[in-house]
C-alpha positions in Angstrom: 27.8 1.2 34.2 29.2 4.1 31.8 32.6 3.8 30.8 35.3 6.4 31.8 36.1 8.6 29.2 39.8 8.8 30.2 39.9 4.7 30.9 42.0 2.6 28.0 39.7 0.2 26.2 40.1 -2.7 28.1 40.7 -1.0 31.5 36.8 -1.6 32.8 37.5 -5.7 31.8 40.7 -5.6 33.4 39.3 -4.2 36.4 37.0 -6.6 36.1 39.9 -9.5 35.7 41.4 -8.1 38.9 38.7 -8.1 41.3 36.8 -11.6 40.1 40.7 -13.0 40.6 40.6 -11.7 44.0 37.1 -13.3 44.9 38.8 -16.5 44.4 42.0 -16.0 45.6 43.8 -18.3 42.8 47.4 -18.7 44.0 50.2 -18.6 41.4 48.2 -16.6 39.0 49.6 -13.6 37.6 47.3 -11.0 37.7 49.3 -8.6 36.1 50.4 -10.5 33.2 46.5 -11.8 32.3 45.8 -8.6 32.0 48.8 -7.3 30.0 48.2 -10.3 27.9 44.9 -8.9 27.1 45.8 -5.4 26.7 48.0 -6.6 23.8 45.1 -8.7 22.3 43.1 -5.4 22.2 45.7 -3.7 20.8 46.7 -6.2 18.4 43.0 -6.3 16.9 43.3 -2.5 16.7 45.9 -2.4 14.8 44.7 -5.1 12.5 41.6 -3.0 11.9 43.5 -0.2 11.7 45.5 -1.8 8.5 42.7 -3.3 7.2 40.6 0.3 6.9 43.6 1.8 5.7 43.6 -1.1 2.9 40.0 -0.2 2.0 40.8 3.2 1.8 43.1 2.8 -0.8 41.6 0.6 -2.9 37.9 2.5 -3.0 40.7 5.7 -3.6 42.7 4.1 -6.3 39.3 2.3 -7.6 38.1 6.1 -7.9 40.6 7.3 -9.5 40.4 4.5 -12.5 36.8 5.2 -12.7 37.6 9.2 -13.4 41.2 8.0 -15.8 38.3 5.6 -17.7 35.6 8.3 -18.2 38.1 10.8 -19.4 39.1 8.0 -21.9 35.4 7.2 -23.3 34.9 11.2 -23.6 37.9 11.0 -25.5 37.2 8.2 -27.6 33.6 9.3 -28.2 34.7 12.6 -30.1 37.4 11.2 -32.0 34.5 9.0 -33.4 34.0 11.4 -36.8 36.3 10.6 -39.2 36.6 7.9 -42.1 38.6 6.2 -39.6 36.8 6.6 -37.1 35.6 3.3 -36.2 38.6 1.5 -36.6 40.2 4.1 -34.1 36.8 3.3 -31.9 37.7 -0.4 -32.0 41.5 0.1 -31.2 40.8 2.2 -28.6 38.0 -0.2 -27.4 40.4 -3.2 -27.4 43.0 -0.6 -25.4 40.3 -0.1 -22.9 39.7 -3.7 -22.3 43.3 -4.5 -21.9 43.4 -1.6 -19.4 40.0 -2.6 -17.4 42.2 -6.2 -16.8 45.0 -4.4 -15.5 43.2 -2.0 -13.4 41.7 -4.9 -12.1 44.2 -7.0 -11.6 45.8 -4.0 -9.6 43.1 -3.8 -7.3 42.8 -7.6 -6.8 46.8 -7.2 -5.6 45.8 -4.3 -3.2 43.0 -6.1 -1.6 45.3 -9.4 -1.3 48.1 -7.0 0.6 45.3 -5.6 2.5 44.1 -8.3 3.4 47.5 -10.1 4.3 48.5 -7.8 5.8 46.0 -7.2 8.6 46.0 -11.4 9.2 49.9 -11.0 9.6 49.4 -8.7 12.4 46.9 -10.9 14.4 48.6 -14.2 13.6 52.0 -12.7 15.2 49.7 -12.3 18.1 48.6 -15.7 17.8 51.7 -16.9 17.8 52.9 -15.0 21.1 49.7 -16.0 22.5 50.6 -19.9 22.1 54.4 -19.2 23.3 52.6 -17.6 26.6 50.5 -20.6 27.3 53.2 -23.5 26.7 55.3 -20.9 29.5 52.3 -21.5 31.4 52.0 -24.7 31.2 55.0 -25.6 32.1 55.6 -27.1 35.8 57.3 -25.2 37.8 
């Protein structure tokens, strides 16, 4: 069965949902709501992998642009090499690029945690719904 171009992402399932639901006839279940509480699971995820790309794409961006910052550096350091101070200027400027390499990483470490975090957040709050929904449910009526 090929999926309609047009159709949301979870429209064949929910179709799907509707008619099985049917079959059985199962009184006092809301239809509608199943579904709608599915539809927000499917867009929850998407936005959750929509964060955590956009994460990624930062931090192979921002990795990228300490990898061209550090290269300009070591040209730099390489021809300020001749002098007779040249390689104490060599070491100070390799202790400076140490120093930097820790921050740079340590930078990166931060935007993969927010990344990261930040995509969980998203699907926990749905979680969370998710258990408020079924403890409605549950409840007799």
């Amino acid at each position: 069965m090929e999926a309609d171009s047009k159709q949301p992402a979870g429209g064949m399932w929910s179709d799907d949902l509707r008619k099985l639901a049917e079959k059985f006839q199962t009184p006092g279940l809301d239809i509608a709501a199943l579904i709608e509480w599915q539809r927000k699971d499917m867009e929850t995820l998407v936005e959750a992998n929509r964060q955590a790309y956009a994460g990624v794409t930062a931090l192979v961006e921002r990795r990228n642009e300490i990898l061209q910052e550090t290269l300009a550096q070591w040209q730099a350091a390489i021809q300020d090499v001749t002098g007779a101070d040249g390689l104490a200027r060599q070491a100070e400027a390799a202790k400076l690029g140490v120093e930097k390499a820790l921050a740079n990483f340590s930078e990166l470490s931060a935007m993969e945690v927010q990344s990261r975090n930040s995509a969980w957040k998203i699907v926990q709050d749905r979680l969370q719904e998710n258990l408020g929904n079924l403890q409605k449910l549950l409840q007799p009526k």
